[in-house]
C-alpha positions in Angstrom: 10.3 26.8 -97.3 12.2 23.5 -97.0 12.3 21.6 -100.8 12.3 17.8 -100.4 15.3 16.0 -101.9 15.0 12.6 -103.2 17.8 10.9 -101.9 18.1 12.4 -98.1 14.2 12.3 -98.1 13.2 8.6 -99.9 16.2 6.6 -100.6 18.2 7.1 -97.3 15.4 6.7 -94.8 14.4 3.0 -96.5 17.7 2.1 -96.7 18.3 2.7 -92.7 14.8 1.2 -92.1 16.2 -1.6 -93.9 19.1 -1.9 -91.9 16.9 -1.8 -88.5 15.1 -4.3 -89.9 18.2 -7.1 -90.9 19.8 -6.2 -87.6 16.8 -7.3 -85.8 15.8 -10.1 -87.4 15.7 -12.8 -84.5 13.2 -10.8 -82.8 11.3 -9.2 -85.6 9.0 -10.9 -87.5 8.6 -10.5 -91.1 5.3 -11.6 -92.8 4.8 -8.8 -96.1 6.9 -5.3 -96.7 4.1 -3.1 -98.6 4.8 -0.8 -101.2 1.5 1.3 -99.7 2.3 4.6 -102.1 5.5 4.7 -101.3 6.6 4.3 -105.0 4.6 7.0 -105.9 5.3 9.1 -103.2 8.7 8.7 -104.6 8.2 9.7 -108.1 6.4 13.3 -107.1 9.3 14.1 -104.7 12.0 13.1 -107.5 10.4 14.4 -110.5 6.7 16.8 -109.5 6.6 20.4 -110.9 2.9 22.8 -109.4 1.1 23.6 -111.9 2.5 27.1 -110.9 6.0 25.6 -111.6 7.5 25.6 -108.2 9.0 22.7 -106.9 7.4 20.5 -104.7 8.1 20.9 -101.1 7.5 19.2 -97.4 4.9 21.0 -96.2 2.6 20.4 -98.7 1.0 16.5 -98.9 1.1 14.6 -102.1 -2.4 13.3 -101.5 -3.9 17.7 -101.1 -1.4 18.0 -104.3 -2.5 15.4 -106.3 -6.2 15.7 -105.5 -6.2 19.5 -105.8 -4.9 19.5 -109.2 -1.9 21.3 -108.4 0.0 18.8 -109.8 -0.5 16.7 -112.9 1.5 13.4 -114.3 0.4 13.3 -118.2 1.3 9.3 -118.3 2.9 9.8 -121.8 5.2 12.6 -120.5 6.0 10.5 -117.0 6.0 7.2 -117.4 9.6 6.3 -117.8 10.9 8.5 -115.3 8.2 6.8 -113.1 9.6 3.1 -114.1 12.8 4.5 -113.3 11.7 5.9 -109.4 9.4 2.4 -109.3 11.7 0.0 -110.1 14.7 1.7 -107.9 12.7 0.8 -105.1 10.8 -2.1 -105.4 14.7 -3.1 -106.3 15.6 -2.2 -102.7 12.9 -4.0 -101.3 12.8 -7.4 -103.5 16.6 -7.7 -102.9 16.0 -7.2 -99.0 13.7 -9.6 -98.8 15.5 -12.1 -100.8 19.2 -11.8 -100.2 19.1 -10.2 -96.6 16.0 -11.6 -94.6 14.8 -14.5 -96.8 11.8 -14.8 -95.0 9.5 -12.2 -96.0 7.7 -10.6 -99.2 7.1 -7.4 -100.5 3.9 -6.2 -102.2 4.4 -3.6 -104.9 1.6 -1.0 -106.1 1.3 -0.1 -109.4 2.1 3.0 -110.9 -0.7 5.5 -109.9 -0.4 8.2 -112.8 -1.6 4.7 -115.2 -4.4 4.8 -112.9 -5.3 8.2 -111.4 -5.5 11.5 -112.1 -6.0 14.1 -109.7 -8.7 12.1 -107.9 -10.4 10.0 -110.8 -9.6 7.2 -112.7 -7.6 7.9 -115.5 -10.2 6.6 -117.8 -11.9 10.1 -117.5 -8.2 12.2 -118.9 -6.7 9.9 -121.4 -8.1 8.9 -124.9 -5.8 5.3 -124.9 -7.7 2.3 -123.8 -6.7 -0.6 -121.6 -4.9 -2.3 -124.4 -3.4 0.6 -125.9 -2.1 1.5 -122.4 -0.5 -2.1 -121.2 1.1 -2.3 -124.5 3.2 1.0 -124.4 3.8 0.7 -120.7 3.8 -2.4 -119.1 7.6 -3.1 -120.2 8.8 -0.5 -118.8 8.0 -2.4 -115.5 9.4 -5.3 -116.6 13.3 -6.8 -116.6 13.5 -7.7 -112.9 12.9 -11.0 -111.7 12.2 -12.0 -108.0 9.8 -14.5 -106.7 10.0 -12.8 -103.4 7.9 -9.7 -105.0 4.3 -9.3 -106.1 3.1 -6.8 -107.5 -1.0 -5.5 -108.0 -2.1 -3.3 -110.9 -5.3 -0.9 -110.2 -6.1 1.6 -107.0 -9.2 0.2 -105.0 -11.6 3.1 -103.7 -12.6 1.8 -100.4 -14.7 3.5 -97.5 -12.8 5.9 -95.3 -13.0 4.9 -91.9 -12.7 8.2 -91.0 -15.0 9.8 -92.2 -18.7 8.6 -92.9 -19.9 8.5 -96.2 -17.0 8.9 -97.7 -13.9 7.3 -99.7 -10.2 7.1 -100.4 -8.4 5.6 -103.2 -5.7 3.3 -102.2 -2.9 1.1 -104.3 -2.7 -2.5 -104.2 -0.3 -3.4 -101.5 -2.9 -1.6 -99.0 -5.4 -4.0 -99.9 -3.8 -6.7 -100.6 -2.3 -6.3 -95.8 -5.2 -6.7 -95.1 -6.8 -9.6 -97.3 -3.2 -11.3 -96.3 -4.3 -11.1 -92.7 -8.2 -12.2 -94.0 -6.8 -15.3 -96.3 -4.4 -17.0 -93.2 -7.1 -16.1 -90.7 -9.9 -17.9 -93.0 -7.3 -20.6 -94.2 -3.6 -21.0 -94.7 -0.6 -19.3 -95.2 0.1 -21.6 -98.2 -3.3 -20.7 -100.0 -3.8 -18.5 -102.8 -5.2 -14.9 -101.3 -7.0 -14.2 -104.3 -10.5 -15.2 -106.0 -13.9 -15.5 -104.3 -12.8 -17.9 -102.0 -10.5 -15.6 -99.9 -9.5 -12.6 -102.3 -13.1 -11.0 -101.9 -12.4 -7.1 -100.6 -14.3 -5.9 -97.9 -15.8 -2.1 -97.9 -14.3 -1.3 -101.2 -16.2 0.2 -103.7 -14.7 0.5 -107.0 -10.9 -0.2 -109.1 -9.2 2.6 -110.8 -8.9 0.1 -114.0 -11.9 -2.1 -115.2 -10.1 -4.6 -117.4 -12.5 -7.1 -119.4 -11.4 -10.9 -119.7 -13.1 -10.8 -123.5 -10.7 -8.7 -124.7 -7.8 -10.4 -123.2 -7.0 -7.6 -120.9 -6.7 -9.6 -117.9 -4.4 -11.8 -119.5 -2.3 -9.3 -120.9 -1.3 -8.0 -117.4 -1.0 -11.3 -115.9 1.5 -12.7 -118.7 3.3 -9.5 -117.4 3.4 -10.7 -113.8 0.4 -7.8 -112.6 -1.3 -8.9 -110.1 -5.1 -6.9 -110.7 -8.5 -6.2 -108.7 -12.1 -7.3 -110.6 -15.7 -6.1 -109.6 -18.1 -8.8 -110.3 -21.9 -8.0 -110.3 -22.9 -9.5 -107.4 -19.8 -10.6 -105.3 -18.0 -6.8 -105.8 -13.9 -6.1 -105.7 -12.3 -9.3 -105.9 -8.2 -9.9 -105.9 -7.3 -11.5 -109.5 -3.9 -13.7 -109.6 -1.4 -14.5 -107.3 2.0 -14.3 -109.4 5.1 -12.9 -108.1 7.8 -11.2 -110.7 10.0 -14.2 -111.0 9.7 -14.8 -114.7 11.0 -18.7 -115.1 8.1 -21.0 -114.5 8.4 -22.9 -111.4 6.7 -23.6 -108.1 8.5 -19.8 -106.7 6.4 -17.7 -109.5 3.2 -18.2 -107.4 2.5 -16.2 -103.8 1.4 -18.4 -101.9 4.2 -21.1 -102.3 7.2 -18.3 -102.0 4.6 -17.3 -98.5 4.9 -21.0 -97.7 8.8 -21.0 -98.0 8.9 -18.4 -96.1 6.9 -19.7 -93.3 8.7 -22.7 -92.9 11.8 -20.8 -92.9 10.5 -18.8 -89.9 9.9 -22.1 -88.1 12.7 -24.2 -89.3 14.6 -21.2 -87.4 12.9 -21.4 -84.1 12.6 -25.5 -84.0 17.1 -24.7 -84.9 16.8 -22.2 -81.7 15.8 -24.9 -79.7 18.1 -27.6 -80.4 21.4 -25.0 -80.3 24.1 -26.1 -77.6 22.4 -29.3 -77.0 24.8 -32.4 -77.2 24.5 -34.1 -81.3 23.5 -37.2 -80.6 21.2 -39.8 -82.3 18.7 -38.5 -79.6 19.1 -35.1 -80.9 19.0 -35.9 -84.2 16.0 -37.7 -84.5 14.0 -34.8 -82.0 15.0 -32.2 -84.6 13.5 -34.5 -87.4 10.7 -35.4 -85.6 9.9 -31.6 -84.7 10.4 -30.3 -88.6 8.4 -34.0 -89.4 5.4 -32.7 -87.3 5.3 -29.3 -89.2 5.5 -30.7 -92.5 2.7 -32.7 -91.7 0.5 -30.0 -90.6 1.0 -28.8 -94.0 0.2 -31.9 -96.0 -2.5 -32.4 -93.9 -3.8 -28.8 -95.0 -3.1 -28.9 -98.3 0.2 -27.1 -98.5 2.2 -30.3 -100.0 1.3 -33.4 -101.1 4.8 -35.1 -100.6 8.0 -33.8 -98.4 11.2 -35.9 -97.3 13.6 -35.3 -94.6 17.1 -36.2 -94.1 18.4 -35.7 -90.6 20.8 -38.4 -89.1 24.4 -40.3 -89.4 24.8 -39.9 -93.6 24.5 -36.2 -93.4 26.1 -36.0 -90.4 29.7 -38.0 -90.5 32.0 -37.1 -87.6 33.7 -34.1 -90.1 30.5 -32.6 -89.7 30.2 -33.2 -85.4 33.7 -32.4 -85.2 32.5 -28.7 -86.5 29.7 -28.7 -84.3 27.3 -28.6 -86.8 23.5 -30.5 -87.5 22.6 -30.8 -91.1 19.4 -31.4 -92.1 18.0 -31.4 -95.9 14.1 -31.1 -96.7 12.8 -32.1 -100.2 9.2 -30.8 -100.3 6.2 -31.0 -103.4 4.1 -27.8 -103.3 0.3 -28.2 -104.2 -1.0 -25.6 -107.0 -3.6 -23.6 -106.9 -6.5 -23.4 -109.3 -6.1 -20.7 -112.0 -8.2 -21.4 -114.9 -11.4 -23.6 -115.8 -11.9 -25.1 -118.9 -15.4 -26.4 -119.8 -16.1 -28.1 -122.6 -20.0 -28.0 -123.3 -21.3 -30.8 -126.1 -24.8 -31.4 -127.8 -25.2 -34.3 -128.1 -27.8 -36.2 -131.0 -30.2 -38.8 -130.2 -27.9 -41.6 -132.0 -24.5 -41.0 -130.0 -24.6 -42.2 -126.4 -23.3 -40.2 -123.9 -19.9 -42.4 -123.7 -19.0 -41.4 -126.8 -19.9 -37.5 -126.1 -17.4 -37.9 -123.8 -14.4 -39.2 -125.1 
């Protein structure tokens, strides 16, 4: 019997994937890296004892493991040495994205012993409640900043596909492929995939944690950067928030601008392709501008933007530049935001105030 090790059997293959993937990136295209358990897989192989105290090994699943009972992850026993395994790799993965390929994201799950045990939520093995357990956690996630990474709370139980009448519980970043493909299919690239609109999952059932918005659970993982699903009454699992784990407040600390970036990125790149080894002229210049012109404009014309310059001819391009056999070209874009809270102010208003006054 063959015992998994955690470097030679986690670490080393992602790292070569990794590799594959920045050695290929003309050809491959990059959209969203998902976490899809991986994290988790990770932790059990690194750190999981049987209830029988052997050592887990590869030719026993972590799903028949986990589900069977065979292993258990008391979350006040685990949970730092599962921050340690989590942020290790969504580490590798954030800093791939950002400092290697620059045109994709990753999609991180969150940690499954704070939302399953065995096969149940974790609700039905642990006395803490929502509060209690976000409070004494949720730092240990915390300290690493990249707007290139989101990251989604709770496991969705959706229907397997496999077999009728049945379900699976999946983490966040297995959700959250899909309703990425379902949000640019149904709109854009640069719109938030979350809420009713475009964030409504299909054939899921049920999240591993309910928070409550009364109780200011919701906003106690969102000021932490989670990402979480809701079930509403009548409309059913619906993706809450769209933050990625940059920490400094700009434009980057939302999803769908940092998927934006990325996307024009991708086709700054190809429109480049085009114009390589072509003679730099005033011709050539103003094609190049005109091409990146006409896909900003699809953009404001969508609702991406509401304002973008470009700078493409002689200034930025003075004959030290030619002389290298270079074309610069500068872009100054003004992302639009998405909608993330609604205030209403309701007012009753007495017979002998006019409704002018109610509403100043």
């Amino acid at each position: 019997m063959k015992y998994i090790n955690y470097k030679t059997s986690i670490i080393d293959p992602i790292q070569y994937m990794l590799d594959s993937a920045y050695s290929d990136v003309d050809s491959l295209y990059l959209d969203a890296i998902l976490d899809a358990g991986l994290s988790s897989t990770a932790f059990m192989a690194h750190a999981a004892k049987r209830a029988d105290g052997q050592s887990f090994n590869e030719d026993e699943t972590v799903t028949t493991m986990v589900n069977w009972g065979k292993m258990e992850f008391p979350p006040e026993d685990n949970a730092q040495e599962y921050a340690q395994v989590w942020n290790q790799i969504t580490r590798m993965f954030g800093d791939f994205c950002q400092n290697v390929r620059g045109d994709c994201v990753y999609i991180a799950d969150g940690p499954r012993i704070l939302n399953l045990e065995r096969n149940y939520p974790i609700a039905n093995y642990t006395d803490m409640d929502n509060q209690e357990m976000f409070n004494k956690f949720l730092p240990l996630f915390n300290g690493y900043t990249n707007n290139y990474v989101a990251r989604y709370w709770n496991w969705v139980f959706i229907e397997d596909m496999q077999w009728q009448n049945s379900g699976i519980w999946v983490p966040g970043s297995v959700v959250m492929g899909s309703q990425l493909a379902i949000n640019d299919a149904n709109g854009e690239v640069w719109y938030a995939p979350a809420g009713q609109q475009r964030g409504l999952v299909p054939n899921a059932f049920d999240v591993s944690v309910k928070t409550k918005s009364y109780n200011q659970e919701n906003d106690l993982l969102y000021s932490n950067h989670w990402n979480f699903f809701n079930i509403y009454q009548n409309e059913g699992v619906v993706v809450e928030g769209q933050k990625t784990m940059q920490t400094r407040k700009t434009s980057l600390d939302r999803l769908n601008v940092r998927r934006m970036v990325c996307w024009i990125k991708q086709q700054a790149r190809m429109i480049a392709n085009r114009y390589k080894y072509e003679p730099h002229t005033k011709s050539t210049r103003d094609g190049f501008r005109n091409d990146m012109e006409d896909m900003l404009r699809r953009i404001q014309r969508t609702n991406g933007i509401s304002d973008y310059r470009i700078l493409c001819d002689e200034s930025n391009n003075p004959t030290r530049t030619i002389d290298m056999h270079e074309l610069h070209c500068k872009m100054a874009i003004r992302p639009i935001k998405a909608v993330e809270y609604i205030l209403i102010d309701l007012n009753l208003v007495n017979g002998n105030v006019t409704m002018d006054e109610a509403m100043r």
